[in-house]
Backbone atoms as SQL, in Angstrom:
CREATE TABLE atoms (id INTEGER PRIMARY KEY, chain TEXT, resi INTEGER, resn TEXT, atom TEXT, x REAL, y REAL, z REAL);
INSERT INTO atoms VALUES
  (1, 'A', 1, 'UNK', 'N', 3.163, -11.729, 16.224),
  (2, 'A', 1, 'UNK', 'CA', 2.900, -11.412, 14.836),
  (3, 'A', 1, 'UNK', 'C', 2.470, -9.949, 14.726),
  (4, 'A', 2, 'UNK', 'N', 3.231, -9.074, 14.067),
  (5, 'A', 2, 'UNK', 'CA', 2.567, -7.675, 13.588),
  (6, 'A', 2, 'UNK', 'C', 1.403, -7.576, 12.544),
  (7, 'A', 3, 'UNK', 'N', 0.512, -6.732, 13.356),
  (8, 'A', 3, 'UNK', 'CA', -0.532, -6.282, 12.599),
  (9, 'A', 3, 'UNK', 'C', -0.355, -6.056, 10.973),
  (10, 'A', 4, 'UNK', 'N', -1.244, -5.478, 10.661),
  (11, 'A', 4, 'UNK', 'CA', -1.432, -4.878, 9.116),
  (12, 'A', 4, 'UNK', 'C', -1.930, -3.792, 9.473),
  (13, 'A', 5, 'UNK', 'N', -1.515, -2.906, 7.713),
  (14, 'A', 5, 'UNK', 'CA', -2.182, -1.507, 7.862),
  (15, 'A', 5, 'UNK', 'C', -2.696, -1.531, 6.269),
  (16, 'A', 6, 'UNK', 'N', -3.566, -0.968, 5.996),
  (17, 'A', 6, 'UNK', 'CA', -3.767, -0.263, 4.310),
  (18, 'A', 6, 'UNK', 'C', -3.668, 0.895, 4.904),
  (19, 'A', 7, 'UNK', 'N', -2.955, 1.971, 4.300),
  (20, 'A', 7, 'UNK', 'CA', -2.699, 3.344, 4.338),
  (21, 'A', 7, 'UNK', 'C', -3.302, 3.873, 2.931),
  (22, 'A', 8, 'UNK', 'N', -4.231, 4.453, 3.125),
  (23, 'A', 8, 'UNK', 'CA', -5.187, 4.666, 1.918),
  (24, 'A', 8, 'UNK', 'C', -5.590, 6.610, 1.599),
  (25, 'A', 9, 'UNK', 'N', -5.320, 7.102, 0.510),
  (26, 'A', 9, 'UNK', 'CA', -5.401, 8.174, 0.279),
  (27, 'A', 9, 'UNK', 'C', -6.004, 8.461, -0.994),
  (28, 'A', 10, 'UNK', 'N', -6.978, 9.201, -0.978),
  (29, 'A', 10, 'UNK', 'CA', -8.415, 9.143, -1.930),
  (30, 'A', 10, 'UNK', 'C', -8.930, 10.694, -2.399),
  (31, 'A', 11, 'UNK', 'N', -8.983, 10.643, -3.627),
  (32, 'A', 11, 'UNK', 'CA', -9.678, 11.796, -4.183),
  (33, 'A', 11, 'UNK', 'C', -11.504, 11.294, -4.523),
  (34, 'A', 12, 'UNK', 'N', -12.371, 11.944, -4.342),
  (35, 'A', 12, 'UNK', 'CA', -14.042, 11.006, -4.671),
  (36, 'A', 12, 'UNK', 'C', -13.831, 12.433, -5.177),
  (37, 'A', 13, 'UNK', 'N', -14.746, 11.679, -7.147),
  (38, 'A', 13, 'UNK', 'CA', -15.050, 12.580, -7.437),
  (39, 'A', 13, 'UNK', 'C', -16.739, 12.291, -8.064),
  (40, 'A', 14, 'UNK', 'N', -17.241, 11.435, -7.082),
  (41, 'A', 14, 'UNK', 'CA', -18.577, 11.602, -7.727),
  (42, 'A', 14, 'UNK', 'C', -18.714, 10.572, -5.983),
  (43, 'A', 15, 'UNK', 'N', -19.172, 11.577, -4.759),
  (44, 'A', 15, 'UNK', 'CA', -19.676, 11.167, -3.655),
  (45, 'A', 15, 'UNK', 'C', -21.005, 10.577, -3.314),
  (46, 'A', 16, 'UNK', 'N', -21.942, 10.687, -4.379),
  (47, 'A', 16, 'UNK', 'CA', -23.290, 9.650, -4.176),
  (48, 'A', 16, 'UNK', 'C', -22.840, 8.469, -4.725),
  (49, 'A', 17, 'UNK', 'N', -22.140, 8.183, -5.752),
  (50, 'A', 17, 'UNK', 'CA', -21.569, 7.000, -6.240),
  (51, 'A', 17, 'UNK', 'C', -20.684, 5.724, -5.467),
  (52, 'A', 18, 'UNK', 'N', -19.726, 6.921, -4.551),
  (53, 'A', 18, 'UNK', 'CA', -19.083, 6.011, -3.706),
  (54, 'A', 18, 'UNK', 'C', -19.357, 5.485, -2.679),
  (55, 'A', 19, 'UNK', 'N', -20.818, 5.908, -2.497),
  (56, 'A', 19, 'UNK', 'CA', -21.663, 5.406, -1.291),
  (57, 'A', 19, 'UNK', 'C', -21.651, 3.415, -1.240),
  (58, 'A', 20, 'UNK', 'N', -21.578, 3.046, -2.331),
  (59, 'A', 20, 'UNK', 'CA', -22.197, 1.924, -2.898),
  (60, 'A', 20, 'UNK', 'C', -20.475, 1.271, -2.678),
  (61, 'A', 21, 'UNK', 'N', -19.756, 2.143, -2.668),
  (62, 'A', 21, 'UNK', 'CA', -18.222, 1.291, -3.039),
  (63, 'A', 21, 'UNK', 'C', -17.862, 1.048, -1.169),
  (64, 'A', 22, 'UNK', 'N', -18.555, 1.971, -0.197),
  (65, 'A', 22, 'UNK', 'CA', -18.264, 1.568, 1.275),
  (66, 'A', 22, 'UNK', 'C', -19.536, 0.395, 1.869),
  (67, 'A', 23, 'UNK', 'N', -20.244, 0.394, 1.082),
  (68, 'A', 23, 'UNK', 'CA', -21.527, -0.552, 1.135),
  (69, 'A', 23, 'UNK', 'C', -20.735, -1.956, 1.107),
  (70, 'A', 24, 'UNK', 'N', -20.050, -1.675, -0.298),
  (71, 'A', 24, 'UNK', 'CA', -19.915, -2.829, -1.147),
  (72, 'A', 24, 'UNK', 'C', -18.261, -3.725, -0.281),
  (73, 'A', 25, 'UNK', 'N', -17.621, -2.714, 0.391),
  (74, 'A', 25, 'UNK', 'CA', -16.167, -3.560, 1.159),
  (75, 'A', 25, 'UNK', 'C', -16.367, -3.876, 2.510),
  (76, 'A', 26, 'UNK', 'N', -17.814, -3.686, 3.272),
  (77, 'A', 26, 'UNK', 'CA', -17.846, -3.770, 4.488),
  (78, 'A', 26, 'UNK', 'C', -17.283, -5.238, 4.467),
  (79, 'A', 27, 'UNK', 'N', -18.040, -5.808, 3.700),
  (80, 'A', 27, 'UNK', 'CA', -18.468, -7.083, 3.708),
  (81, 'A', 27, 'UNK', 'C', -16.968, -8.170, 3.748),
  (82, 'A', 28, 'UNK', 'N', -15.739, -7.752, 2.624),
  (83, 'A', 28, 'UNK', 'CA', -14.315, -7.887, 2.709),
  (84, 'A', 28, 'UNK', 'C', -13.835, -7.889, 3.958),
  (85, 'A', 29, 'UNK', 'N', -14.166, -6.214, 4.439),
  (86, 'A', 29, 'UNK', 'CA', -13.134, -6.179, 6.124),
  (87, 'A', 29, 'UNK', 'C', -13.731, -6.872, 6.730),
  (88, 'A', 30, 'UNK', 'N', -14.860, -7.315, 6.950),
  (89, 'A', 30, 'UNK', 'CA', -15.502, -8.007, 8.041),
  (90, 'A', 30, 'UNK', 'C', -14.836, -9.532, 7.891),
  (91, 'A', 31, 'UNK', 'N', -14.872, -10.088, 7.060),
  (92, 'A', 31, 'UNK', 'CA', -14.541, -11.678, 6.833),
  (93, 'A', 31, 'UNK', 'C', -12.720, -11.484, 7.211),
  (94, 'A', 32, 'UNK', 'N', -11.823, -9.805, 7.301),
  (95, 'A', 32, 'UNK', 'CA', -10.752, -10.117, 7.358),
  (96, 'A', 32, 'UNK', 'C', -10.397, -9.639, 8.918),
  (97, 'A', 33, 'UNK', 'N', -11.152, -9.153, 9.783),
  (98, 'A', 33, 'UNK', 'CA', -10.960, -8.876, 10.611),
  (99, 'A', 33, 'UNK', 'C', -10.590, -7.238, 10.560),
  (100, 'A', 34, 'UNK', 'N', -10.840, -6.297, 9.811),
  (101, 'A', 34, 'UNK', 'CA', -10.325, -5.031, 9.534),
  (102, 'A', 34, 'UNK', 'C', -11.087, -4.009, 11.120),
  (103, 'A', 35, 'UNK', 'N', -10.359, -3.024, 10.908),
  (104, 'A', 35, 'UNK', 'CA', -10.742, -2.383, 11.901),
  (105, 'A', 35, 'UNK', 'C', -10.257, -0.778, 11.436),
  (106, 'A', 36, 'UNK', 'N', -11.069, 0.276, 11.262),
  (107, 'A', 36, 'UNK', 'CA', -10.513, 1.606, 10.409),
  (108, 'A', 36, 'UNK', 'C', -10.067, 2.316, 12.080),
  (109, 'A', 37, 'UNK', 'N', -8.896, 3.245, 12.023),
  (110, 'A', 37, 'UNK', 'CA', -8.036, 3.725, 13.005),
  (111, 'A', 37, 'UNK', 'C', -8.363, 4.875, 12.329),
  (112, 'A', 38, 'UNK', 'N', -8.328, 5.213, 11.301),
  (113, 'A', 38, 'UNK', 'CA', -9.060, 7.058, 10.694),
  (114, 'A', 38, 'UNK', 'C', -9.869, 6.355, 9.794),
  (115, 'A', 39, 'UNK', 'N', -10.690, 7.419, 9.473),
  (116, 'A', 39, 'UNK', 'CA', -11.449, 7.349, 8.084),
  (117, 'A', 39, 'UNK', 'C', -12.115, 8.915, 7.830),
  (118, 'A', 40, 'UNK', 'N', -11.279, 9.462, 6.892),
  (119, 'A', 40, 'UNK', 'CA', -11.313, 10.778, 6.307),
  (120, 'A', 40, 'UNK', 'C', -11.859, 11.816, 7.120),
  (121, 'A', 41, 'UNK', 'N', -10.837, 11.889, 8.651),
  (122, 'A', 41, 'UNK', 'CA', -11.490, 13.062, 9.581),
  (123, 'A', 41, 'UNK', 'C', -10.538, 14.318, 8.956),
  (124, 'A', 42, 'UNK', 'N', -10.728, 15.513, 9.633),
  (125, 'A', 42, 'UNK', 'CA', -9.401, 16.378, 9.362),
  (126, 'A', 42, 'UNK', 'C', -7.849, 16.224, 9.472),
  (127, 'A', 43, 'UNK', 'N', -7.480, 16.386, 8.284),
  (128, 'A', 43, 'UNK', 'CA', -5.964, 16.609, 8.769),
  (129, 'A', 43, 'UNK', 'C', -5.237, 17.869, 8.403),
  (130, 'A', 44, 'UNK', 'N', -4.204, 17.803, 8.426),
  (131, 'A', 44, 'UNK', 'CA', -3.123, 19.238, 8.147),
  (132, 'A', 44, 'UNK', 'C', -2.114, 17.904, 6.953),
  (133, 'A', 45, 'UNK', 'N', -1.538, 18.946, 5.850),
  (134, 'A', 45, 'UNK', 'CA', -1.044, 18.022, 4.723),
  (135, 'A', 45, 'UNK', 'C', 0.516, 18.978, 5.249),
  (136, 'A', 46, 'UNK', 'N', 1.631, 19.121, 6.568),
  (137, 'A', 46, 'UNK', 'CA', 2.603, 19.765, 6.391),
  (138, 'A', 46, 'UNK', 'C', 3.659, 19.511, 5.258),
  (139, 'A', 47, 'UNK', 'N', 3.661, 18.323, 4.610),
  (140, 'A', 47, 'UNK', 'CA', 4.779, 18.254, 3.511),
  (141, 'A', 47, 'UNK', 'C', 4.562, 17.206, 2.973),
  (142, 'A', 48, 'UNK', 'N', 4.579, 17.147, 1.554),
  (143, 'A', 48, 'UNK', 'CA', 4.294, 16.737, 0.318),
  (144, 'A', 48, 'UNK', 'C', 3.213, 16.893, -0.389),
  (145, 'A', 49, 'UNK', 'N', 2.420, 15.771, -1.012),
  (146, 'A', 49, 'UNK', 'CA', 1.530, 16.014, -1.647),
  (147, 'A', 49, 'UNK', 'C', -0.053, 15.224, -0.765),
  (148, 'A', 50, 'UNK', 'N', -1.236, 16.010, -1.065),
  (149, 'A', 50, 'UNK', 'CA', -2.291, 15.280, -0.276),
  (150, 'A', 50, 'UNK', 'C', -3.513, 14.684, -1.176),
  (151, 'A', 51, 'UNK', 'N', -4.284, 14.441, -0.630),
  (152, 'A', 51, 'UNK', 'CA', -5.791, 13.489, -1.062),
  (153, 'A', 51, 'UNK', 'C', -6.978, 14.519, -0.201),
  (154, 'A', 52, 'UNK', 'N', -8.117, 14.600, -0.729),
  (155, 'A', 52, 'UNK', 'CA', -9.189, 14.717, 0.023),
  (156, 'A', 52, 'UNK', 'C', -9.602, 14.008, 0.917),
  (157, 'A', 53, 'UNK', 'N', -8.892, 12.752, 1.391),
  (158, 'A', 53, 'UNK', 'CA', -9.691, 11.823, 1.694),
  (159, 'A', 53, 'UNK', 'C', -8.294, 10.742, 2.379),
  (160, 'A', 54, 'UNK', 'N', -8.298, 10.696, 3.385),
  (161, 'A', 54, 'UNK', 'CA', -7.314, 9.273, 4.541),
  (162, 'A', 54, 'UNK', 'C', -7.663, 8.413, 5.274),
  (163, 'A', 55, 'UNK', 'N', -7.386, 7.321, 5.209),
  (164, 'A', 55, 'UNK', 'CA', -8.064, 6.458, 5.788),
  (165, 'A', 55, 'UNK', 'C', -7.029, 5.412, 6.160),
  (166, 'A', 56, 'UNK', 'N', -7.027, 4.622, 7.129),
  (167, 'A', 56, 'UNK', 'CA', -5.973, 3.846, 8.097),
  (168, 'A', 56, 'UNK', 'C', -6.973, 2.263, 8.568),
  (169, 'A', 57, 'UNK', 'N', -6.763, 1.879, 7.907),
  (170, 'A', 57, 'UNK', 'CA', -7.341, 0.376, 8.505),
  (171, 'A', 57, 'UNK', 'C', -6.651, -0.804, 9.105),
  (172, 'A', 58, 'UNK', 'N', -6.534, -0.821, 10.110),
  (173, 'A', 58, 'UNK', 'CA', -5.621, -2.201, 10.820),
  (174, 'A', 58, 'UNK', 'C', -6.342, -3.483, 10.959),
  (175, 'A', 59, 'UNK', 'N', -5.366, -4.374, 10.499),
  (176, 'A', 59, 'UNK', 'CA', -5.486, -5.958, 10.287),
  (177, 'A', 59, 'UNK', 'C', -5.057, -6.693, 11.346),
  (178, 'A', 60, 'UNK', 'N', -5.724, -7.699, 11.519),
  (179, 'A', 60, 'UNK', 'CA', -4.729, -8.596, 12.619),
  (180, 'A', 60, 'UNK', 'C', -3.313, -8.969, 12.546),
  (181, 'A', 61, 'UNK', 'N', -3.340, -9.532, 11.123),
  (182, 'A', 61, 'UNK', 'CA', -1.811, -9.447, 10.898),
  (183, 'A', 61, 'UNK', 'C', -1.261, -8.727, 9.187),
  (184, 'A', 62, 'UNK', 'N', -0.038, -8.400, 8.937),
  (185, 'A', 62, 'UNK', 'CA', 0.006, -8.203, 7.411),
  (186, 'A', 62, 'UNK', 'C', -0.404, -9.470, 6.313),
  (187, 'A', 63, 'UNK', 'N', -0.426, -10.565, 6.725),
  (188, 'A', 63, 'UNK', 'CA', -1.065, -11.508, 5.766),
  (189, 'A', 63, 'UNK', 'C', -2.586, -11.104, 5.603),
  (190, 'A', 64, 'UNK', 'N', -3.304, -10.582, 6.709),
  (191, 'A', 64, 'UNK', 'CA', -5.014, -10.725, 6.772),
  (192, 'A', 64, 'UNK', 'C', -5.179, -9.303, 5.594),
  (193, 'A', 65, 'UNK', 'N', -3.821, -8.415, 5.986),
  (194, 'A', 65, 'UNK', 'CA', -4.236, -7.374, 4.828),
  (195, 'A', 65, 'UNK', 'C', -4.260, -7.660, 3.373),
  (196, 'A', 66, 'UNK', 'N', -3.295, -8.125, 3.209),
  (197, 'A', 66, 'UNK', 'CA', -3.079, -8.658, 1.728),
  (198, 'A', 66, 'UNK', 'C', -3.972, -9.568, 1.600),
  (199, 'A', 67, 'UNK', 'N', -4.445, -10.442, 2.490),
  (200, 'A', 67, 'UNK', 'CA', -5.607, -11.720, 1.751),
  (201, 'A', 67, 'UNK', 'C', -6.948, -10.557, 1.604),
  (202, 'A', 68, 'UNK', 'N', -7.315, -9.691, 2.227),
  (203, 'A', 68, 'UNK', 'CA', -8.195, -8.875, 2.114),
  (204, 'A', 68, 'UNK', 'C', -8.323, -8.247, 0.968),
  (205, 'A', 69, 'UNK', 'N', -7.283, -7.398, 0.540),
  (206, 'A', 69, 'UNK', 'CA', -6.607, -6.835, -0.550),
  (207, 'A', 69, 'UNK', 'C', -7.455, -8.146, -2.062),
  (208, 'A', 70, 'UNK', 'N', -6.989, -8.971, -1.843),
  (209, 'A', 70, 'UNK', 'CA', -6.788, -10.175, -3.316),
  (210, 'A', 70, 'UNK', 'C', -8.046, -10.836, -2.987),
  (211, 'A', 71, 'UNK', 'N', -8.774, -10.264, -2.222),
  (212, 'A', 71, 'UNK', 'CA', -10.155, -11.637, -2.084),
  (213, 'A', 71, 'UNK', 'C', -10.948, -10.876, -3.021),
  (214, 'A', 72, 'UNK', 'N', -12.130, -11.948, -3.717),
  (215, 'A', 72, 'UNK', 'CA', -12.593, -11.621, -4.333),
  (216, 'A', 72, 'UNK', 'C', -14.202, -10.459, -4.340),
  (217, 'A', 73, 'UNK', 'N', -14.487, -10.431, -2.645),
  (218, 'A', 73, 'UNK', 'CA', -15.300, -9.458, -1.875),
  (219, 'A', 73, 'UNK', 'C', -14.493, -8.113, -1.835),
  (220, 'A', 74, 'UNK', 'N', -13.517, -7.876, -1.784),
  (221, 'A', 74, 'UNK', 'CA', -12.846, -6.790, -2.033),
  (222, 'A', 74, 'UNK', 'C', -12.421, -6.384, -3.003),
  (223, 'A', 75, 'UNK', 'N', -11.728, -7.191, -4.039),
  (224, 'A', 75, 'UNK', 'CA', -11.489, -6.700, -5.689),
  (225, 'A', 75, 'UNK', 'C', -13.221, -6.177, -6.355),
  (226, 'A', 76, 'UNK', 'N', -14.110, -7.209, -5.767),
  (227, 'A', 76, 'UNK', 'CA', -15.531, -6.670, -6.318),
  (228, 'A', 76, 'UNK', 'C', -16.102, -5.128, -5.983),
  (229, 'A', 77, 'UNK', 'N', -15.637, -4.949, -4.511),
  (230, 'A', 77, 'UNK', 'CA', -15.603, -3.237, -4.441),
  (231, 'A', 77, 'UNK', 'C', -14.836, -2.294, -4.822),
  (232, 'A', 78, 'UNK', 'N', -13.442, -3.265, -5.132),
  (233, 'A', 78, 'UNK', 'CA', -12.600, -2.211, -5.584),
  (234, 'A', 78, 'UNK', 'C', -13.564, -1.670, -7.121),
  (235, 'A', 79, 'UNK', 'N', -13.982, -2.228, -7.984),
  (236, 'A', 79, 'UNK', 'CA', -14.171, -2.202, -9.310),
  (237, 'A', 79, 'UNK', 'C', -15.246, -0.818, -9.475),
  (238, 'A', 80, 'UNK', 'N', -16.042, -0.844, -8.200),
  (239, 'A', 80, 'UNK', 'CA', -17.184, 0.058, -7.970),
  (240, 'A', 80, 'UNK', 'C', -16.601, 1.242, -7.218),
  (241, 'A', 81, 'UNK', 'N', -15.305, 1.498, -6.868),
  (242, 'A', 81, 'UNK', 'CA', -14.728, 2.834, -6.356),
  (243, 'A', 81, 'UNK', 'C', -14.099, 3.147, -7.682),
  (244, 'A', 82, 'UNK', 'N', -13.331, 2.175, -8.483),
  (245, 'A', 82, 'UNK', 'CA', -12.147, 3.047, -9.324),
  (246, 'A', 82, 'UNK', 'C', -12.892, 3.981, -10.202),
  (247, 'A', 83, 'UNK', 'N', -13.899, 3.956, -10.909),
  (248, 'A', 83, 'UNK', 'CA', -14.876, 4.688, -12.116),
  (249, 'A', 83, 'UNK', 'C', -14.789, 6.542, -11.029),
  (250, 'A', 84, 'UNK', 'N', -15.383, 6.328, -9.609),
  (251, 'A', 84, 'UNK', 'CA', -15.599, 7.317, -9.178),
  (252, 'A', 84, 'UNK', 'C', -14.726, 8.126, -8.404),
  (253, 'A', 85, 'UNK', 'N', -13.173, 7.456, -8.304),
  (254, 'A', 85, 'UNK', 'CA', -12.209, 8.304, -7.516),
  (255, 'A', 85, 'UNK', 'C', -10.769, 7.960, -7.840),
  (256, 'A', 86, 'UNK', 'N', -9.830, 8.024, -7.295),
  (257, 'A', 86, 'UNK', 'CA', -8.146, 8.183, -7.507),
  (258, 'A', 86, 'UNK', 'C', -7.982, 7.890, -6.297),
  (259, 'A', 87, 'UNK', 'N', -7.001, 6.965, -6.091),
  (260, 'A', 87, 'UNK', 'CA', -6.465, 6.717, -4.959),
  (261, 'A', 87, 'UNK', 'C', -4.858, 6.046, -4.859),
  (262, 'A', 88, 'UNK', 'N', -4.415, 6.111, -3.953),
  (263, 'A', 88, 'UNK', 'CA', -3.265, 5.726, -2.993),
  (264, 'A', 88, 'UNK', 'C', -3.395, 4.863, -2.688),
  (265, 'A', 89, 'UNK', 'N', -2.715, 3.156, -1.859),
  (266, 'A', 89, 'UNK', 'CA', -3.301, 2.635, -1.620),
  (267, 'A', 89, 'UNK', 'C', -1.827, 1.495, -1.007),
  (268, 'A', 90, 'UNK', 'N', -1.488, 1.687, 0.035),
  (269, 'A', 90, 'UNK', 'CA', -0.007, 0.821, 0.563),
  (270, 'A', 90, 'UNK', 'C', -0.401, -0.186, 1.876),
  (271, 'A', 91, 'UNK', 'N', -0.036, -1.185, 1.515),
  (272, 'A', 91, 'UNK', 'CA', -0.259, -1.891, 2.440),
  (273, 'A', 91, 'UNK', 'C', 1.156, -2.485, 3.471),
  (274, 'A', 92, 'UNK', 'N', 1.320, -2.494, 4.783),
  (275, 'A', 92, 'UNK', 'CA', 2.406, -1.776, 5.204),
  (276, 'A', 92, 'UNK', 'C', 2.147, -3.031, 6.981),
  (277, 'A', 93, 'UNK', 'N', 3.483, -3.409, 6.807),
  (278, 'A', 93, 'UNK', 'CA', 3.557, -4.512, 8.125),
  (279, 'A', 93, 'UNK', 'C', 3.892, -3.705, 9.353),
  (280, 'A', 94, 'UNK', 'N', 3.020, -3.400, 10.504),
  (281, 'A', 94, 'UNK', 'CA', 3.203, -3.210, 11.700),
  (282, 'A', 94, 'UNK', 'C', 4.379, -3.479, 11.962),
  (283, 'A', 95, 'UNK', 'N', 4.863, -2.231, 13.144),
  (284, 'A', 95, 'UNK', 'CA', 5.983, -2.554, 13.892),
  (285, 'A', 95, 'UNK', 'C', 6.028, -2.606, 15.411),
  (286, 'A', 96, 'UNK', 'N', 6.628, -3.420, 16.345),
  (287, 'A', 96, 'UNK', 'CA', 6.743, -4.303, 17.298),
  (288, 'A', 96, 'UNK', 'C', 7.564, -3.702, 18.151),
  (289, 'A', 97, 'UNK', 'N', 8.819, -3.124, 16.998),
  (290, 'A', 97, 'UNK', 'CA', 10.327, -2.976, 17.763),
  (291, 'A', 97, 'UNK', 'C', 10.482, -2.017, 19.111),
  (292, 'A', 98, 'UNK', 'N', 11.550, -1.298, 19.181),
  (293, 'A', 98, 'UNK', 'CA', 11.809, -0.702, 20.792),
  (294, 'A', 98, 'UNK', 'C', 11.033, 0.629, 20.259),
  (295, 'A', 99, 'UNK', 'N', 10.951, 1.750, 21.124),
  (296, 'A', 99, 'UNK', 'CA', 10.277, 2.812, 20.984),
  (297, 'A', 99, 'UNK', 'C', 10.916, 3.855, 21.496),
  (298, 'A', 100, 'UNK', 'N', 11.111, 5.243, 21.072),
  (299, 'A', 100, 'UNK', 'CA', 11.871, 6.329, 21.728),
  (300, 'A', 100, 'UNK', 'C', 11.229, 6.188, 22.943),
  (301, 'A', 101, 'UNK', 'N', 12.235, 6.574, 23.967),
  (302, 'A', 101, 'UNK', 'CA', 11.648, 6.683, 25.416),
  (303, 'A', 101, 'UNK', 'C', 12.144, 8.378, 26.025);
């Protein structure tokens, strides 16, 4: 079974506020098994458009993302980020297949 990803890209425009919105989803990833692979270190934006802010969270599988996504511990944090930021937000099924060698 392939993992899950949320591929998440974020503008905060009121950063004491959103303190309360990473408070408030621990609690979601934890019951879904989440695990963050980035969370808003440096990057380089070489082509297109960017966010202040990236973040990469892997799931056990793409179902655990989406049940994460629609549970009601996570829609409750979503409600407490949207007032204070803009975001991106794709949720995206792991791949398994062959690999350049």
């Amino acid at each position: 079974m392939s993992k899950g990803y949320w591929i998440a890209r974020v503008d905060v425009s009121d950063p004491e506020a959103y303190k309360a919105y990473v408070v408030a989803n621990a609690e979601a990833f934890r019951q879904h098994g989440a695990r963050f692979l980035v969370r808003a270190g440096r990057f380089e934006n070489p082509e297109g458009t960017s966010r202040s802010r990236n973040v990469v969270i892997e799931f056990p599988s793409y179902q655990a993302a989406l049940d994460c996504w629609n549970s009601p511990a996570y829609q409750a944090a979503l409600r407490i980020r949207q007032p204070v930021s803009t975001g991106d937000v794709v949720i995206v099924e792991g791949y398994d297949g062959p690999q350049p060698v």
